[in-house]
Steps between C-alpha positions, in 0.01 A plus 500: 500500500363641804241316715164598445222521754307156514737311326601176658857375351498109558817394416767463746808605422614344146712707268351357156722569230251717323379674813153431488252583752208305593224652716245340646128653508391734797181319661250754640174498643193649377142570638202318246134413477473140496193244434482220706400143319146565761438794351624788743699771435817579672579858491846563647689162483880548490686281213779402461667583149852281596525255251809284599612154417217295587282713285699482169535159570097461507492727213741333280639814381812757593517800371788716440568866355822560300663706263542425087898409490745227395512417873155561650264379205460484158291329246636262239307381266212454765752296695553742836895568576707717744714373764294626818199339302625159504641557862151588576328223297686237691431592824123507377540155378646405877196635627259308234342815356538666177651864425338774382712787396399893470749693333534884599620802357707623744580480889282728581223251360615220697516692814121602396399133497652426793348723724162397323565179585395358181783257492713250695882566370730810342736424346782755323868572430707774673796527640573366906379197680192367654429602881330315725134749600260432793282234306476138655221352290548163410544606095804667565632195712453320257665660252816548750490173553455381099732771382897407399750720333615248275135578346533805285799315313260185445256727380749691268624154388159342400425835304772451279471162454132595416584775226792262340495121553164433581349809328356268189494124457522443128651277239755745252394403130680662215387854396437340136374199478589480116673802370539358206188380416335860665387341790502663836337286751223245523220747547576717171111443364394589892721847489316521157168498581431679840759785395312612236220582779760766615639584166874383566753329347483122568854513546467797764271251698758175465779731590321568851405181567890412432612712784203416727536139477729386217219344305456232847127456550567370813692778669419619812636819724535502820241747567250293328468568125467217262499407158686640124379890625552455904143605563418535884261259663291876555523625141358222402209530714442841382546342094248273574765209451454212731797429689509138386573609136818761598726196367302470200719675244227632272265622783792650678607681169145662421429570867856736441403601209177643672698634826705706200209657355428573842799678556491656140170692598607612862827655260276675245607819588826417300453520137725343324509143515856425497514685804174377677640163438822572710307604773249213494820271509598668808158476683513147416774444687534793778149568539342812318436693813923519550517610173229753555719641777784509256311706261424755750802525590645560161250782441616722796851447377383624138549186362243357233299247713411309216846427359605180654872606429439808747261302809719168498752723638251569786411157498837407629465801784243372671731266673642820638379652834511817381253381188270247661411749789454785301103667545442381169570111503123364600676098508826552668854281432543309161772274375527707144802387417345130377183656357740733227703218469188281393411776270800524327539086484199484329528757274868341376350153480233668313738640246675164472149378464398730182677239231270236558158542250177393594345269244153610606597862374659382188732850543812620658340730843784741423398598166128647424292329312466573127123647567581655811778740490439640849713428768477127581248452837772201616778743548466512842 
């Protein structure tokens, strides 16, 4: 990319593996009315708009601009990921501020907030290697200074170590916890009562919590979500569940069972519930604003955006380039590929599930009942 006018590069001369470049703000000066604490009013004081290391230091806060992508920044399960991200987020921590990261849609957009100057750091992938520019403020000494190679493997390392051995701490029970007896976990009467509020199967709601967190009340992710249904420390805020009850397995069941009906009504617009219900599994786990993008991109293709078999194939594009920067995706890069793959666990486990009677319904779920010959609500 060429150099643009009033852009600073501050890096000197590293060839990063993923070529990313890392600009530091333009200062300028401006002319501005200013009140004195006595009173008086200055009218052409010149000030200073450079905001280097000292300053986000006394702030507390950098802020960068990036790109959505597997290695700029991405958004998992609230937990923020994306190799230039955690470079970034270290080299905050060295400096004892936190990060605050504004995510673009394109180049041009980060060149537009550069010259703006309404951040500190840009960060991006394309091909080349960092040049040294004119700059000699004492930010981007310090980040020659901090910086190592060796970092974007570290970084690459820890992210997989993240998504796989570390992604949740949990004790693995048994899917059944007495298959012959009908008994699927511990909290059977809990599945019971708070999925009726959402008209599902009980067993639809013990399968998920099977493949959240294996029926382990005590499991915890490493991007902070807790409990039988993994709710986030912020969901639960916006539930109205106090953090100090996320272990508590029945609180942490009805506060999902609300987040679900939740979902259910932002997925209204698809009618029938089997359906709906895939797509409220996915938000669940991917985030409904992903699988928003994946809709729209299954209707300009002509496929039928509320057929999960036709938008979990998009689902599994948007860790594509070519798919996560289209015009049309609003939240950028996705790992898809675990949220269809939670979808389809579920639904098997489900299946496996459908055997085992409820003794508070006195019937089989898969047959009607003898006064209701309509097709049975728990068929989800």
């Amino acid at each position: 990319m060429g150099l643009v006018n009033g852009m600073k590069l501050f890096l000197n001369k590293y060839a990063l593996l993923l070529g990313v470049f890392v600009f530091l703000v333009s200062c300028t000066q401006k002319q501005e009315r200013v009140v004195t604490p006595y009173g008086s009013v200055l009218d052409s004081v010149t000030v200073t708009e450079e905001f280097d290391l000292t300053d986000i230091q006394t702030s507390g806060e950098l802020i960068i601009a990036t790109l959505s992508g597997p290695d700029t920044y991405y958004d998992y399960h609230g937990k923020s990921l994306g190799t230039q991200y955690l470079i970034c987020q270290r080299f905050a921590d060295s400096l004892g501020v936190r990060l605050r990261v504004e995510v673009c849609r394109d180049s041009a957009e980060l060149v537009n907030k550069q010259q703006e100057g309404d951040i500190d750091l840009i960060a991006y992938p394309t091909p080349g290697h960092i040049e040294a520019g004119n700059d000699k403020s004492e930010l981007a000494e310090e980040l020659k200074t901090w910086y190592r190679p060796a970092l974007i493997a570290e970084a690459k390392k820890m992210e997989t170590e993240l998504l796989t051995v570390r992604k949740v701490r949990r004790r693995v029970f048994a899917p059944m916890l007495d298959k012959k007896g009908g008994i699927v976990s511990h909290y059977d009467h809990l599945f019971m009562t708070y999925s009726r509020d959402i008209r599902w199967d009980w067993r639809l709601m013990a399968a998920q919590c099977y493949q959240e967190s294996t029926f382990d009340p005590r499991a915890v992710s490493f991007a902070g979500a807790k409990g039988l249904m993994q709710i986030m420390p912020g969901t639960a805020d916006h539930l109205g569940l106090s953090r100090d009850k996320l272990y508590d397995p029945e609180s942490n069941i009805a506060a999902a069972a609300k987040y679900i009906a939740e979902l259910q009504q932002s997925f209204s617009d698809i009618r029938e519930n089997y359906e709906r219900t895939n797509f409220v599994l996915a938000s669940y786990n991917g985030g409904a604003h992903h699988i928003r993008d994946a809709m729209a991109l299954a209707q300009r293709d002509g496929r039928n955006p509320h057929r999960w078999a036709d938008v979990s194939a998009y689902v599994l594009k948007l860790a594509q380039p070519r798919y996560y920067n289209d015009p049309l995706v609003k939240y950028g890069y996705m790992r898809g590929s675990e949220t269809v793959d939670y979808v389809s666990k579920i639904r098997q486990r489900h299946a496996g599930y459908q055997g085992v009677k409820s003794p508070h319904m006195g019937f089989h779920p898969s047959q009607p009942r003898k006064a209701d010959k309509r097709k049975n609500k728990y068929d989800l």
